[in-house]
C-alpha positions as CSV (number, residue, x, y, z in Angstrom):
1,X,-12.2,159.5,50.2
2,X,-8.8,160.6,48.6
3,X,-7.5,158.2,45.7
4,X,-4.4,157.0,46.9
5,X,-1.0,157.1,45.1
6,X,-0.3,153.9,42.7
7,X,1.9,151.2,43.7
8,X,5.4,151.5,42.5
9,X,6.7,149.3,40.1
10,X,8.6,145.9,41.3
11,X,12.7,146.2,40.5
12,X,12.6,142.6,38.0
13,X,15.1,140.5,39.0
14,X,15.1,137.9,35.9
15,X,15.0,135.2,38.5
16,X,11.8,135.2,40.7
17,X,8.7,134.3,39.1
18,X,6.4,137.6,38.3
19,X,3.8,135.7,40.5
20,X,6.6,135.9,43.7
21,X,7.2,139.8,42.4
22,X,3.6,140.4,42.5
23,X,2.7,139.2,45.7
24,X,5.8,140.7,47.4
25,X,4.8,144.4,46.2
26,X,1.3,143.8,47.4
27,X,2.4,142.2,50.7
28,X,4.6,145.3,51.2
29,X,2.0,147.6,50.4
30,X,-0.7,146.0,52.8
31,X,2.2,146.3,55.3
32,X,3.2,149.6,54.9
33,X,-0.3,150.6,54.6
34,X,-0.4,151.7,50.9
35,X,-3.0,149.1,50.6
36,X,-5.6,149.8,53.4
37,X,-7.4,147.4,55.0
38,X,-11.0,146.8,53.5
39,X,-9.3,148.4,49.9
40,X,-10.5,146.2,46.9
41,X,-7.9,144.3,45.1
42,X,-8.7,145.2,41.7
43,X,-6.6,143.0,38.8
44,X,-7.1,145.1,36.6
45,X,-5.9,148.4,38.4
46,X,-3.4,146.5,40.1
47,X,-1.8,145.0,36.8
48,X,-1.7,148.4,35.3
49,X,0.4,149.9,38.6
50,X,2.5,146.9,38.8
51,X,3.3,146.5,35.2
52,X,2.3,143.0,34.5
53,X,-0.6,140.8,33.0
54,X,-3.6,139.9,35.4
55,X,-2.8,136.2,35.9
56,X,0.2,137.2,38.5
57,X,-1.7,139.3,40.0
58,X,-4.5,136.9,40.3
59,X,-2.0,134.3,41.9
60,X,-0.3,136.7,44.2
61,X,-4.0,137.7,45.6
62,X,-5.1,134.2,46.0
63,X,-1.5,133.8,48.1
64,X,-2.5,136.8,50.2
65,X,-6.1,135.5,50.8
66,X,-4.0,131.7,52.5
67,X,-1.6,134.2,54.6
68,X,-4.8,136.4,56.1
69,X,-3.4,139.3,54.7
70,X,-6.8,139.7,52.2
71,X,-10.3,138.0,52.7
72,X,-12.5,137.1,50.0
73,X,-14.8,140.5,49.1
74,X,-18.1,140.0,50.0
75,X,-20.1,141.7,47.3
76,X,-18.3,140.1,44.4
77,X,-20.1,138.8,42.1
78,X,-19.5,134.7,41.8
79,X,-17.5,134.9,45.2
80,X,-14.7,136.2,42.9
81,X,-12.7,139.2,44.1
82,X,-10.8,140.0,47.4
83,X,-10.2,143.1,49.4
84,X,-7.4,143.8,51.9
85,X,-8.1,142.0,55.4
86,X,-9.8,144.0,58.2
87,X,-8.3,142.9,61.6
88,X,-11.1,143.4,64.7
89,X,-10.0,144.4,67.6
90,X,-10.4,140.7,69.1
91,X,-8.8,139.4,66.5
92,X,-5.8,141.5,66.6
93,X,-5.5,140.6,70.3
94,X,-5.4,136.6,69.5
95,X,-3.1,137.2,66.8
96,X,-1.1,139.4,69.6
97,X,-1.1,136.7,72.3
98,X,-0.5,133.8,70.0
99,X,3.4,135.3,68.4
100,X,4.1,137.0,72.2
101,X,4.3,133.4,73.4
102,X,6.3,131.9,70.4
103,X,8.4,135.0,70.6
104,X,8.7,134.6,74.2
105,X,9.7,130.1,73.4
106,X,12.0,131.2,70.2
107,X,13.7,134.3,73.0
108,X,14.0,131.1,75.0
109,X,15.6,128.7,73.0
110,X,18.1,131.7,71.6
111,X,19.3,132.2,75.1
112,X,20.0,128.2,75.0
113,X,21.7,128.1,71.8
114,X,24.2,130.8,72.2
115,X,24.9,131.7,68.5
116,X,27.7,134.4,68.9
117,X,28.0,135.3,65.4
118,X,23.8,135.6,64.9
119,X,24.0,137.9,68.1
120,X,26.7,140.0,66.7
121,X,25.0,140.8,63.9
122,X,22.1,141.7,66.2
123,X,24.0,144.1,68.7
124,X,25.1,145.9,64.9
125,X,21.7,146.2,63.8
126,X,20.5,147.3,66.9
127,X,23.3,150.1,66.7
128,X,22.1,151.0,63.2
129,X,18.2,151.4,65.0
130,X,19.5,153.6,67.2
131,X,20.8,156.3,64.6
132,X,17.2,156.4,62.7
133,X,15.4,159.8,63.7
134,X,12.2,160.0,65.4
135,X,9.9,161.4,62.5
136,X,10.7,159.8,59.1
137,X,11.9,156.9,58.8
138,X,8.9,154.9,59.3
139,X,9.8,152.3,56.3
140,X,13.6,151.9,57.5
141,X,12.3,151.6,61.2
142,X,10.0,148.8,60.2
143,X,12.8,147.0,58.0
144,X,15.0,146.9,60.8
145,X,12.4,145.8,62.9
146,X,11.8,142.8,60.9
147,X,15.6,142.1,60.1
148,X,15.5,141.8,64.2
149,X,13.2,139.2,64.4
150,X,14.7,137.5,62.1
151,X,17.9,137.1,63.3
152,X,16.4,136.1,66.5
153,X,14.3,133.8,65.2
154,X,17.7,132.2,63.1
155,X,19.5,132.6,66.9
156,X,16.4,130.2,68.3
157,X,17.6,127.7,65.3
158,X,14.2,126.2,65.7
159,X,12.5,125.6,61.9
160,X,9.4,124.1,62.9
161,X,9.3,127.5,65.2
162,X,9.9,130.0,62.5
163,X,7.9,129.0,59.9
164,X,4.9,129.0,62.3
165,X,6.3,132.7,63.1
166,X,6.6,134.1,59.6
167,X,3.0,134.4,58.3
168,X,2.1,134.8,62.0
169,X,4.7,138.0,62.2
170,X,3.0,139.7,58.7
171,X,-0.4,139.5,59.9
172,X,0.9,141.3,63.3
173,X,2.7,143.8,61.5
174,X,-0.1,146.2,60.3
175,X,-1.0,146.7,64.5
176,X,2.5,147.4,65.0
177,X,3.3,149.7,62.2
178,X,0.6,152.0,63.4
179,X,2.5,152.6,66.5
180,X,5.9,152.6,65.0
181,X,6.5,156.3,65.2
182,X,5.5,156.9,69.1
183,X,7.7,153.5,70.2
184,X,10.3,154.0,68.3
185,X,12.8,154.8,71.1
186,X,11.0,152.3,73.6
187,X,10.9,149.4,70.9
188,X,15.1,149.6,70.7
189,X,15.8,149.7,74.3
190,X,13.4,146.7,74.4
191,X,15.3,145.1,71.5
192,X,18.6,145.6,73.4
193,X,17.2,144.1,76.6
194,X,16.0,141.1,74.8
195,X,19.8,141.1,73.1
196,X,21.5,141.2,76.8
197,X,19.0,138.1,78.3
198,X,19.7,136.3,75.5
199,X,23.8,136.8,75.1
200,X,24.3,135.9,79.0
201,X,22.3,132.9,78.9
202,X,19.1,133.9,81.0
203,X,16.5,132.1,79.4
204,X,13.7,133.2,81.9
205,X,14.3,136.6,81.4
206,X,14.8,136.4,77.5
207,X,11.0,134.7,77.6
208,X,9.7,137.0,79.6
209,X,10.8,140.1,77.5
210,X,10.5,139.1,74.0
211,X,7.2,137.6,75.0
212,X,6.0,141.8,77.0
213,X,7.5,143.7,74.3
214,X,5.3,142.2,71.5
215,X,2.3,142.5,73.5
216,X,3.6,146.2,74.4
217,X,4.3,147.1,71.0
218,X,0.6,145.9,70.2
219,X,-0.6,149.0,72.7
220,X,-2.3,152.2,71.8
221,X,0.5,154.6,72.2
222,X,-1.6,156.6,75.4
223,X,-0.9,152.9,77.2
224,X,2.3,152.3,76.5
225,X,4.6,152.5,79.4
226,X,8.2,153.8,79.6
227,X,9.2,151.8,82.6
228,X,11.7,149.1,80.4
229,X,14.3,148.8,83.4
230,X,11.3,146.9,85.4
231,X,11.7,143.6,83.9
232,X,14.9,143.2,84.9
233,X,14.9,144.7,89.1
C-alpha cells in the first residue's frame, strides 16, 4: 500500500483552541478521504503533519471517536489508540435511513416556515453548483453540498432538529463523497426541486424529496436513476 500524502497544515486563527484546529483538519481529512477508513491515527505522525504538540491531537481523536467518525483500534496495546471508522454496509444503510427521514421532517418544516431570505441564499448557491465542472471539483462540490444542508436545515429553524442532524450529516458524508463525481448533475437538479417544494409551500412534496434524494445519493452510481421529474407528475 502507497503512503499517502501528509495532512496540510491548519491556517491558525489566534482564536480557536488548537484542540478545535486539530480536530477540524482531521474531520476534514476523514471526509475528504485523506484519512481512509481503518487508517491508524498515529499522535505522533499526526502532530508532526499538523504542526502541533500531541495533547491536541490526542483531544481532537478522542472527539472524533464520540462523533463515530474513529473507533477505538483494536490491537492497541492498553485499549489506547484509534483508527478511522469503517462503516459496513448495514450500518451505512441505518445511518442512511435515519438523516433521509429527518431530512425529509427539517424539508418539511422549511416548507412551513417560509424564510425568503434563507431560500434566497439557497437558489444563489444552487446557481453557483451549477457552474462547477463534472471532473474536478470534488472538494468545492462537497462544500457546496454541505453549505446546502445547512441553509435548509437554518430554513427548518428547528434546533433540537439540527443538532441531531449535524454529527448525523458527517458520518453520512464519507458514502456520499464516494459518489459525488457520477451525481453531480443529478444531486443539483435534486437540490433545485427540493428548493421549489419548499418556496411554494408544498410540504408533502418537500418531505418526500429531501427524504429520496439522500437515500439516492447513498446509491452505487450503476443504481442511480435519472428519472428526477417523477416525484413531482
Amino acid at each position: 500500500m502507497s503512503r499517502r500524502l501528509p495532512l496540510p497544515r491548519p491556517i491558525r486563527t489566534g482564536s480557536a483552541p488548537l484542540s478545535q484546529q486539530a480536530l477540524q483538519s482531521l474531520r476534514e481529512a476523514i471526509l475528504a478521504g485523506r484519512l481512509a477508513p481503518g487508517e491508524r491515527l498515529v499522535e505522533e505522525r499526526l502532530s508532526t503533519e499538523l504542526g502541533m504538540s500531541r495533547v491536541p491531537i490526542r483531544e481532537a481523536i478522542k472527539q472524533l471517536v464520540v462523533e463515530g467518525l474513529a473507533v477505538p483500534a483494536a490491537d492497541a496495546p492498553g485499549g489506547r489508540g484509534a483508527q478511522v471508522a469503517t462503516l459496513s454496509a448495514d450500518a451505512a444503510a441505518e445511518l442512511i435511513e435515519v438523516r433521509a427521514v429527518l431530512e425529509g421532517l427539517n424539508a418539511r418544516l422549511a416548507a412551513r416556515n417560509q424564510a425568503p431570505d434563507k431560500l434566497s441564499r439557497i437558489a444563489a448557491l444552487l446557481a453557483r453548483g451549477r457552474t462547477l465542472p463534472e471532473e474536478g471539483a470534488a472538494e468545492a462540490r462537497a462544500e457546496l453540498n454541505a453549505d446546502y444542508h445547512a441553509l435548509l436545515a437554518e430554513a427548518g429553524a428547528n434546533r433540537v432538529l439540527q443538532e441531531l442532524m449535524r454529527p448525523l450529516r458527517e458520518r453520512t458524508e464519507m458514502v456520499f463523497r464516494r459518489n459525488s463525481t457520477e451525481r453531480a448533475a443529478l444531486d443539483w437538479q435534486e437540490h433545485a426541486l427540493i428548493l421549489t417544494a419548499v418556496a411554494e409551500g408544498d410540504e408533502e412534496l418537500a418531505a418526500l424529496l429531501a427524504a429520496r434524494h439522500v437515500r439516492r445519493a447513498a446509491r452505487a452510481p450503476q443504481a442511480q436513476t435519472t428519472q428526477v421529474q417523477a416525484a413531482r407528475s
